[in-house]
TORMI-788250 format. One line per field, with one value per residue (C-alpha): residue number from 1; x, y, z. Coordinates in steps of 0.5 Angstrom, whole numbers, always signed. Layout:
N
pos NUM:...
u X:...
v Y:...
w Z:...
END
This chain:
84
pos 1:2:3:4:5:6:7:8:9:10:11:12:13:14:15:16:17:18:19:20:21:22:23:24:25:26:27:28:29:30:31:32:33:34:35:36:37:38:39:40:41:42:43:44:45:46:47:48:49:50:51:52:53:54:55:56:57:58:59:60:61:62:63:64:65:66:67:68:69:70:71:72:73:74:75:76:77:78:79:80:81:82:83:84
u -17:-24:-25:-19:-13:-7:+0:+4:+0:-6:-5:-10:-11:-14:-15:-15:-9:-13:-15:-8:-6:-10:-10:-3:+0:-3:-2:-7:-14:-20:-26:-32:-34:-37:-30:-26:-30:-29:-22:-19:-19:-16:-11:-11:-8:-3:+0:+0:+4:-2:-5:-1:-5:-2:-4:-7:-7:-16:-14:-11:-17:-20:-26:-28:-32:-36:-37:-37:-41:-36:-35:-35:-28:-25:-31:-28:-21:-22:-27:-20:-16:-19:-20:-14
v +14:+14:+21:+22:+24:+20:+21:+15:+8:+5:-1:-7:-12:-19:-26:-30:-31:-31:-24:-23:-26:-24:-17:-15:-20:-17:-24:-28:-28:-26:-32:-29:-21:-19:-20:-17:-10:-11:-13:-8:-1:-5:-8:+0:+3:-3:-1:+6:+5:+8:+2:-4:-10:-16:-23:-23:-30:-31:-31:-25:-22:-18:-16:-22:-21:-16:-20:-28:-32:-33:-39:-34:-35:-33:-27:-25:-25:-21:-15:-15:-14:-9:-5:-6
w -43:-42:-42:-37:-37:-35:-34:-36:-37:-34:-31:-33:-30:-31:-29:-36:-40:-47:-46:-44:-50:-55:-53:-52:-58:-65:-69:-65:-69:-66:-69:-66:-70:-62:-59:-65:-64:-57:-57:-62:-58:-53:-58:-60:-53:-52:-58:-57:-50:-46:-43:-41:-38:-35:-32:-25:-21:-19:-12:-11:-15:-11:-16:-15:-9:-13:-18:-16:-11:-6:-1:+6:+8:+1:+2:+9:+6:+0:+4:+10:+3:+1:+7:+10
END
């Protein structure tokens, strides 16, 4: 996948459960042409079996915190998550 070799599936992971849905369920349509070019390698590596991708709750998310302006205490808990 990317270049990389792997051994068994890659897990993907993700806090919108459209993305979920309309990655993995190959019946859903896409209405928006950019999202269609996006989507359809995706949809491509789920149906092979290489990649799986799943629903992640936001506050168990912990790229949140390089990605997000977070509240100091939720900052401090995602950075102990990831250290520890």
């Amino acid at each position: 996948m990317m270049g990389i070799p792997l051994q068994g599936m890659c897990n993907t992971f993700c806090d919108n459960d459209s993305v979920v849905n309309n990655v993995t369920d190959p019946t859903s349509t896409l209405t928006k042409k950019h999202n269609a070019l996006a989507y359809h390698k995706v949809r491509e590596s789920v149906a092979a079996g290489t990649q799986r991708i799943a629903h992640e709750f936001g506050r168990f998310n912990l790229s949140d915190v390089l990605t997000k302006n977070l509240p100091v205490y939720k900052h401090k808990a995602c950075c102990a998550s990831i250290l520890h």
